[in-house]
Residue frames as qw, qx, qy, qz and C-alpha x, y, z in Angstrom:
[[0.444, -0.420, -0.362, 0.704, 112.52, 77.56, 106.65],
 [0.393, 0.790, 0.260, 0.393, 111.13, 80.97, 106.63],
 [0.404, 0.626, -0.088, 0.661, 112.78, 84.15, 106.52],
 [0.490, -0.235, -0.586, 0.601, 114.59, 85.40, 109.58],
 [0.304, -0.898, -0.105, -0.300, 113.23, 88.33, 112.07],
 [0.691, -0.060, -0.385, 0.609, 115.99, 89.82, 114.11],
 [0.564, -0.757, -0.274, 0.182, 115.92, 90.95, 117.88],
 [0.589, 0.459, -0.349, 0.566, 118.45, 93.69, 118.73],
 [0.519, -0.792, -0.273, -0.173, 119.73, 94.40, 121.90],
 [0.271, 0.675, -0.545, 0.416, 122.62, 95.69, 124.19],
 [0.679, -0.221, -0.692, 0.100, 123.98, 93.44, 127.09],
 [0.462, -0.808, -0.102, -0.352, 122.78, 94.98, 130.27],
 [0.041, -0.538, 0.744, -0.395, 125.44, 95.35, 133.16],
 [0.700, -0.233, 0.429, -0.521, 123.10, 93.18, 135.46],
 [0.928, 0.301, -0.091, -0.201, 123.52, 90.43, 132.86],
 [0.627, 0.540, -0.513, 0.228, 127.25, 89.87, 132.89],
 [0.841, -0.482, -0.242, 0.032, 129.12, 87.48, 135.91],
 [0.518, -0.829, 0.084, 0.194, 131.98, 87.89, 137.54],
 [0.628, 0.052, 0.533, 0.565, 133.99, 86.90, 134.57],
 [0.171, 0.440, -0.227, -0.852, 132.64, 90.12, 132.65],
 [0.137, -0.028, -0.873, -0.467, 130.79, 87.66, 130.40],
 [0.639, -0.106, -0.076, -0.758, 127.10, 87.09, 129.97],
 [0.502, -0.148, 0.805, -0.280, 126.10, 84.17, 132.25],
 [0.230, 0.026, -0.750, -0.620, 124.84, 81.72, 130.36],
 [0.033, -0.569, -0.795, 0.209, 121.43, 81.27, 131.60],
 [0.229, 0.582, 0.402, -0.669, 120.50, 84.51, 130.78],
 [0.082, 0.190, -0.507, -0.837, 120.58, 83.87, 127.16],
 [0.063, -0.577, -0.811, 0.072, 117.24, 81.84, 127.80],
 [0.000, 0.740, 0.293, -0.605, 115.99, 85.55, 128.57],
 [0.097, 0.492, -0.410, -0.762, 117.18, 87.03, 125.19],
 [0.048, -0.032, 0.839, 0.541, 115.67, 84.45, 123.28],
 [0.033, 0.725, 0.635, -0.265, 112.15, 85.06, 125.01],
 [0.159, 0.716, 0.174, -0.657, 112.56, 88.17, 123.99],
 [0.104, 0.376, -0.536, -0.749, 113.26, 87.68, 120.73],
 [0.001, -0.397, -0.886, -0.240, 110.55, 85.02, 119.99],
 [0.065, 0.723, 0.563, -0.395, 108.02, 87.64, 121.62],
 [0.106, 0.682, -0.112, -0.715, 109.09, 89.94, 119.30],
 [0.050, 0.107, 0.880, 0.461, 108.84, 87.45, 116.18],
 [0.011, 0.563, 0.816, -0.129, 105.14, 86.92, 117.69],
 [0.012, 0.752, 0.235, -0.616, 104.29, 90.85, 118.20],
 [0.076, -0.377, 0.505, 0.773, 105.45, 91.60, 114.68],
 [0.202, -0.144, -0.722, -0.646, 102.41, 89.52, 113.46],
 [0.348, -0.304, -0.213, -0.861, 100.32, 90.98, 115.41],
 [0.833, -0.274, -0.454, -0.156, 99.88, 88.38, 118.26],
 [0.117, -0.565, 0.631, -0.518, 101.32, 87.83, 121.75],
 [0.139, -0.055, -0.911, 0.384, 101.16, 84.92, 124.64],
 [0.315, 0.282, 0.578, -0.698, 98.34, 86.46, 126.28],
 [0.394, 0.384, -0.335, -0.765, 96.45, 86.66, 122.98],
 [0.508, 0.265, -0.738, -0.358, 96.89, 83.42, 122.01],
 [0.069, -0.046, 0.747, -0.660, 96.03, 82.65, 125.62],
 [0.514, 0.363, 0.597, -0.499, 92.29, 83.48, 124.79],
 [0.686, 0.365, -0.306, -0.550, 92.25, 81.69, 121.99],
 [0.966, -0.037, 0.109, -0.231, 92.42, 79.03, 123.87],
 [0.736, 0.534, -0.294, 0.296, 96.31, 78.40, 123.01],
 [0.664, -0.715, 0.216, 0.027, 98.72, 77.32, 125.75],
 [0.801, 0.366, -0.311, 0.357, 102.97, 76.99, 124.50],
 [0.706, -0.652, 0.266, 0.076, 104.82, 75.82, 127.11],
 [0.149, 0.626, -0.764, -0.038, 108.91, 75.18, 126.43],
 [0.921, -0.306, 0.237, -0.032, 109.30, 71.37, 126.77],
 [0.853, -0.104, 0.236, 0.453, 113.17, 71.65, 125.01],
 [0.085, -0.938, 0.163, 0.294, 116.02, 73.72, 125.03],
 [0.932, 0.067, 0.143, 0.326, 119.19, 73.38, 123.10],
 [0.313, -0.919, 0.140, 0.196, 122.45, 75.54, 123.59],
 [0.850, 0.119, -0.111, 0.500, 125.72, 76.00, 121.61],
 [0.358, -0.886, 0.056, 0.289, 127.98, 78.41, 123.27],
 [0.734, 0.594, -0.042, 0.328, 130.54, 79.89, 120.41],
 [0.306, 0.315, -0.210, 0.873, 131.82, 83.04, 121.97],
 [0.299, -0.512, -0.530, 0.606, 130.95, 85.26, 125.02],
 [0.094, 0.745, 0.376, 0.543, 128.93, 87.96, 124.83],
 [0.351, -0.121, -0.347, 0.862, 130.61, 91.02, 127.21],
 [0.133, -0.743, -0.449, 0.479, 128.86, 94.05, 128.66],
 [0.144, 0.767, 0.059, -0.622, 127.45, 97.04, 126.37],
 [0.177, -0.238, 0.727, 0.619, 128.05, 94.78, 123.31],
 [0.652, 0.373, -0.054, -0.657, 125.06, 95.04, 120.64],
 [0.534, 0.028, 0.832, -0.146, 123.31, 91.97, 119.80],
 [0.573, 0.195, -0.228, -0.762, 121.52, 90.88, 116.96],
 [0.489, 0.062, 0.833, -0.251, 119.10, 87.26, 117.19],
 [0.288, 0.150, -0.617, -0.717, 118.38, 85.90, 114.57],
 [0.541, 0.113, 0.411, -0.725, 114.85, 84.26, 114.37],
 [0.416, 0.212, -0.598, -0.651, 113.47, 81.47, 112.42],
 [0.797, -0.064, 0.486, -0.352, 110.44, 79.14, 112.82],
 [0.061, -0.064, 0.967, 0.237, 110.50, 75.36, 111.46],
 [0.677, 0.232, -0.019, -0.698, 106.95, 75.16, 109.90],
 [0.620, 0.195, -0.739, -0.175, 107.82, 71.31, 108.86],
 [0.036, 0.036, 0.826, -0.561, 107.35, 70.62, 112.69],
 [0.263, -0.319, -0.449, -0.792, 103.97, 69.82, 113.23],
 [0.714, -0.403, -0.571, -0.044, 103.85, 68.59, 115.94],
 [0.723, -0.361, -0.092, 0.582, 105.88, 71.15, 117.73],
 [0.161, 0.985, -0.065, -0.013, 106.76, 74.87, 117.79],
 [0.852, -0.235, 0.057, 0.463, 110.10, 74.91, 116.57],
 [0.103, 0.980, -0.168, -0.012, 112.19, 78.10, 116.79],
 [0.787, -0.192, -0.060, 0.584, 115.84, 78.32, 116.21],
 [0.237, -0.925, -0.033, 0.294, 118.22, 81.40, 117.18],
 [0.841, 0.125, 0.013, 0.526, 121.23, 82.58, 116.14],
 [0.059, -0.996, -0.074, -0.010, 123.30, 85.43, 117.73],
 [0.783, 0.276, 0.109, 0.547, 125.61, 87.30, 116.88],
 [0.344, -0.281, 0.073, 0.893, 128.05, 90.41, 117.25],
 [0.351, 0.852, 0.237, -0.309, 125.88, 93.61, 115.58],
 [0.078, 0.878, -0.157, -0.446, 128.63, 94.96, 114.14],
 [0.184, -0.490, 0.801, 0.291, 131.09, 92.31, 112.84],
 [0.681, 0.348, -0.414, -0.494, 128.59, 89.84, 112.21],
 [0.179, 0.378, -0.886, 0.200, 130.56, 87.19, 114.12],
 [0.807, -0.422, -0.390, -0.137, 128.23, 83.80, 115.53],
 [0.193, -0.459, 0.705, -0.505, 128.44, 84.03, 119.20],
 [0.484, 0.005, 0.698, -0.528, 125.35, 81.74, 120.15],
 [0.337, 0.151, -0.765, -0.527, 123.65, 79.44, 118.89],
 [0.387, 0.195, 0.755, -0.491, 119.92, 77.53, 120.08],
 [0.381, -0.215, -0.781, -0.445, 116.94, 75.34, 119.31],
 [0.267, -0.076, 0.677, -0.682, 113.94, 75.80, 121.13],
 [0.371, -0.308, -0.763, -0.430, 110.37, 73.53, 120.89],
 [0.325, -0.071, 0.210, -0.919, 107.37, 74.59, 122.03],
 [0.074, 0.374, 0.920, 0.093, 103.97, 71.84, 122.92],
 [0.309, -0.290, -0.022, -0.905, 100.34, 73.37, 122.45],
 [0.122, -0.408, -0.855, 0.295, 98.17, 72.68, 125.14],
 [0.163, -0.709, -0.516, -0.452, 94.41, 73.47, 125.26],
 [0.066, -0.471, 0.332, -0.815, 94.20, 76.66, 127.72],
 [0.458, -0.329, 0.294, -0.771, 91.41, 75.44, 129.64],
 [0.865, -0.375, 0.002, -0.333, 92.00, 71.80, 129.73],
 [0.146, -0.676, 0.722, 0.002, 95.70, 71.91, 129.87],
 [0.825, 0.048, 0.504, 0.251, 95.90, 68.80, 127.68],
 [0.101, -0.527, 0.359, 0.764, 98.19, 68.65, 125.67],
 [0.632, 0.683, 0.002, -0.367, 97.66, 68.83, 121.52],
 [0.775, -0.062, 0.371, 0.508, 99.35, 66.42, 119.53],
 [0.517, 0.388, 0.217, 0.732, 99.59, 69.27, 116.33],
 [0.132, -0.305, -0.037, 0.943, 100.28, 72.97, 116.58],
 [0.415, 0.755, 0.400, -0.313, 96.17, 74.68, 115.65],
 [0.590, 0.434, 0.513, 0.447, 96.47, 75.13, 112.14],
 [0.024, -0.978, -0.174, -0.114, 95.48, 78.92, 112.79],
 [0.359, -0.867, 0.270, 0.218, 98.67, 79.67, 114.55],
 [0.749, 0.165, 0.458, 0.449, 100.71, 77.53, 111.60],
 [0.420, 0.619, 0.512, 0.423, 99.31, 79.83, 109.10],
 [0.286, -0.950, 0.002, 0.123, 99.50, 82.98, 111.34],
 [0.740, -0.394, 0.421, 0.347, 103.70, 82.03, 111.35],
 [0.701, 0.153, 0.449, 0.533, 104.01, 81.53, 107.95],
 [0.166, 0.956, 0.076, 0.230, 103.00, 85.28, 107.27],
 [0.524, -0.683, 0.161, 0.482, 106.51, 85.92, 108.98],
 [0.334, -0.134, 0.479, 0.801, 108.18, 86.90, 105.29],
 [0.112, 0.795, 0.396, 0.446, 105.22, 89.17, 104.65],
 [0.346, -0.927, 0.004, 0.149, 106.53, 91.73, 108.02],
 [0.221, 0.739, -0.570, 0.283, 109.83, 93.45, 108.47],
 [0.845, 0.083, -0.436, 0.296, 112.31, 91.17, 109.39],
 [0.535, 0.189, -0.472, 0.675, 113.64, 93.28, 112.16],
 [0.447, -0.641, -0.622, 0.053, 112.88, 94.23, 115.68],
 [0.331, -0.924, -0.014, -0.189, 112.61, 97.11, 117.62],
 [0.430, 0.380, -0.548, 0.609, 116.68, 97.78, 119.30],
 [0.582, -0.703, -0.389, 0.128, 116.10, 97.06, 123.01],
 [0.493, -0.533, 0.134, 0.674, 118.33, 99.80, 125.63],
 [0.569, 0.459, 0.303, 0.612, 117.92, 102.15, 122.82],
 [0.376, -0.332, -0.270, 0.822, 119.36, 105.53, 124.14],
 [0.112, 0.757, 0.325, -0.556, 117.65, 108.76, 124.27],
 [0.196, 0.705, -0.417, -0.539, 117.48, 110.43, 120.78],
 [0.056, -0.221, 0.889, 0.397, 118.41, 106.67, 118.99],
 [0.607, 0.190, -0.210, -0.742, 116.30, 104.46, 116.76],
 [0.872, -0.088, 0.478, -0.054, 115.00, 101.37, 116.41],
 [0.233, -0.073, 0.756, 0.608, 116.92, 98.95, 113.65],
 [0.364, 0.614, -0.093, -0.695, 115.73, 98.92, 110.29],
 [0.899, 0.239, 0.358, -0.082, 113.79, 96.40, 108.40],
 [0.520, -0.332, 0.611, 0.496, 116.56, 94.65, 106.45],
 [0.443, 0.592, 0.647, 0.187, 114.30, 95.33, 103.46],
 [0.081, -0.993, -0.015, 0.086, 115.46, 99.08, 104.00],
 [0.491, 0.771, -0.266, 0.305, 119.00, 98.25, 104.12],
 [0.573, -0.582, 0.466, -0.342, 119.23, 96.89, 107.46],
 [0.994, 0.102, -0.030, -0.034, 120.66, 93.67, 108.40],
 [0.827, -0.258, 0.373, 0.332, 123.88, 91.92, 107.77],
 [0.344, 0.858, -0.286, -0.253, 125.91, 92.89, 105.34],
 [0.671, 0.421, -0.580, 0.190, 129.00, 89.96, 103.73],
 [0.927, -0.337, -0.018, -0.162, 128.92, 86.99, 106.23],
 [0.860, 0.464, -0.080, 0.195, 132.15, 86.05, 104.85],
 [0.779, -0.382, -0.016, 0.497, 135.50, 86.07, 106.09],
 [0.425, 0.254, 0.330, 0.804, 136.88, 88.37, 103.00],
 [0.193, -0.735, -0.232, -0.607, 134.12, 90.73, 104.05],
 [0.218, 0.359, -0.547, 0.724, 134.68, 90.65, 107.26],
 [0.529, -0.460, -0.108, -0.705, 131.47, 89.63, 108.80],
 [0.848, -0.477, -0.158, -0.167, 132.96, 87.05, 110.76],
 [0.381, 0.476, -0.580, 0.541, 136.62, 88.42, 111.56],
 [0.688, -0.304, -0.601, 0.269, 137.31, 87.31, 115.07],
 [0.268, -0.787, 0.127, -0.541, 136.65, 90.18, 117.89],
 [0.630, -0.615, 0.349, -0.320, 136.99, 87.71, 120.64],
 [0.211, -0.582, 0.783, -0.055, 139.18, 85.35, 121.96],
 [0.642, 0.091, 0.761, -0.026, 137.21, 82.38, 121.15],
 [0.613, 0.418, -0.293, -0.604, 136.91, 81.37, 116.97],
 [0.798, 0.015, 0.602, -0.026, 135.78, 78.34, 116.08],
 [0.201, -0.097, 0.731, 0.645, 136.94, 76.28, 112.54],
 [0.268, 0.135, -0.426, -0.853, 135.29, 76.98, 109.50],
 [0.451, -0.062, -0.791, -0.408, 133.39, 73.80, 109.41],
 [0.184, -0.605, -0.696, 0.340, 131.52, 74.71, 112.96],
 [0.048, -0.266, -0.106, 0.957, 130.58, 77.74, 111.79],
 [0.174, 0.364, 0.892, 0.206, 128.47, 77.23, 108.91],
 [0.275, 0.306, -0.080, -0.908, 127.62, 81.21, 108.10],
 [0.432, 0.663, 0.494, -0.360, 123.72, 81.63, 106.96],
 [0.507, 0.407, 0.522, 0.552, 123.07, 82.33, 103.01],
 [0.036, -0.418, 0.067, 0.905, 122.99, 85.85, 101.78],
 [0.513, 0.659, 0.537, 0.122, 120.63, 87.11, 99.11],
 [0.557, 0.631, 0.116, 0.527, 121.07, 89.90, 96.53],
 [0.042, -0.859, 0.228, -0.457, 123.49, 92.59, 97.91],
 [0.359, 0.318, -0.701, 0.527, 124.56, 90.23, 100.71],
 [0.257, -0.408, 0.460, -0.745, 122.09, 90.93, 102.55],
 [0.039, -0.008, 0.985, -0.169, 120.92, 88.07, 105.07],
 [0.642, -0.065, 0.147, -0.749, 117.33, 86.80, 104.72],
 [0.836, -0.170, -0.250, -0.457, 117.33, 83.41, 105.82],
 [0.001, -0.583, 0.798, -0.154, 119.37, 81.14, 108.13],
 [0.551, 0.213, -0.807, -0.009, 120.37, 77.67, 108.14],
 [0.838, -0.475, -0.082, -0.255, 119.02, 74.95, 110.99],
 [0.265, -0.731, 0.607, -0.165, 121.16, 74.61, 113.76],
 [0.613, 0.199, -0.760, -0.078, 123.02, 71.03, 113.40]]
């Protein structure tokens, strides 16, 4: 699994239902945006890969709802491709609370390639766009801060000092903010490296 790239972002009013909570269909939207930003970080995009002849359609989604994510609450998505998939783009998410650290969400998405211009599909994922992927733990690991306010910055590659900081209960990175905590053994907090700081997370069970 390589190292993780993470999406930040705040939840837009327009996003949240009548419960104050973020529907859940629109995390499908956050996770596009965070794979496009995985993709833009090495220097590549849909449309790009478009004329090179590279069609990736979704053909499976997979959703664990931990906790609700509420209006004006900062996001962070974690990113990580499965490169052992060959047959299959396989991304898998994990969001969480910016500040606390706390798992809210959890997903698995797979991607088919199909040839652009004879929309068959490809049984393996073009070697080019394999190798293109695995440069993902040569870039900064973190993405631009969507909804970032006049005057603010973007986050900061975790290689800077950005990032997570003690996953861990004793550290607080996963004290309960919201009403919903799951047991220990459905959590399953991501390793840390030196200092704590995250750089790599665990496949979703």
């Amino acid at each position: 699994m390589t190292p993780c790239y993470v999406h930040h972002l705040t939840v837009p009013f327009y996003d949240v239902d009548p419960m104050g909570v973020v529907w859940h269909g629109n995390y499908v939207k956050y996770f596009e945006e965070a794979r496009c930003g995985l993709l833009r970080s090495l220097g590549t995009n849909y449309a790009t890969l478009k004329d090179e002849g590279i069609l990736l359609p979704v053909v499976s989604l997979e959703i664990k709802y931990m906790r609700p994510c509420l209006f004006g609450q900062e996001l962070a998505i974690e990113v990580s491709v499965d490169l052992d998939n060959v047959n299959f783009l396989v991304f898998h998410y994990l969001v969480r609370d910016k500040a606390t650290g706390g798992r809210l969400c959890k997903a698995t998405t797979r991607q088919a390639a199909v040839d652009a211009e004879t929309k068959k599909l490809l049984f393996e994922i073009p070697a080019s766009l394999r190798e293109r992927l695995a440069g993902v733990s040569q870039v900064p690991v973190s993405g631009a801060a969507r909804n970032t306010p006049p005057g603010g910055s973007a986050a900061t590659p975790l290689s800077e000092g950005g990032g997570f900081r003690g996953t861990s209960p004793a550290d607080g990175g996963d004290a309960p903010q919201l009403p919903f905590v799951l047991p220990p053994s459905e959590r399953g907090d991501a390793p840390t490296g030196q200092g704590g700081v995250l750089r790599a997370t665990k496949s979703p069970q």
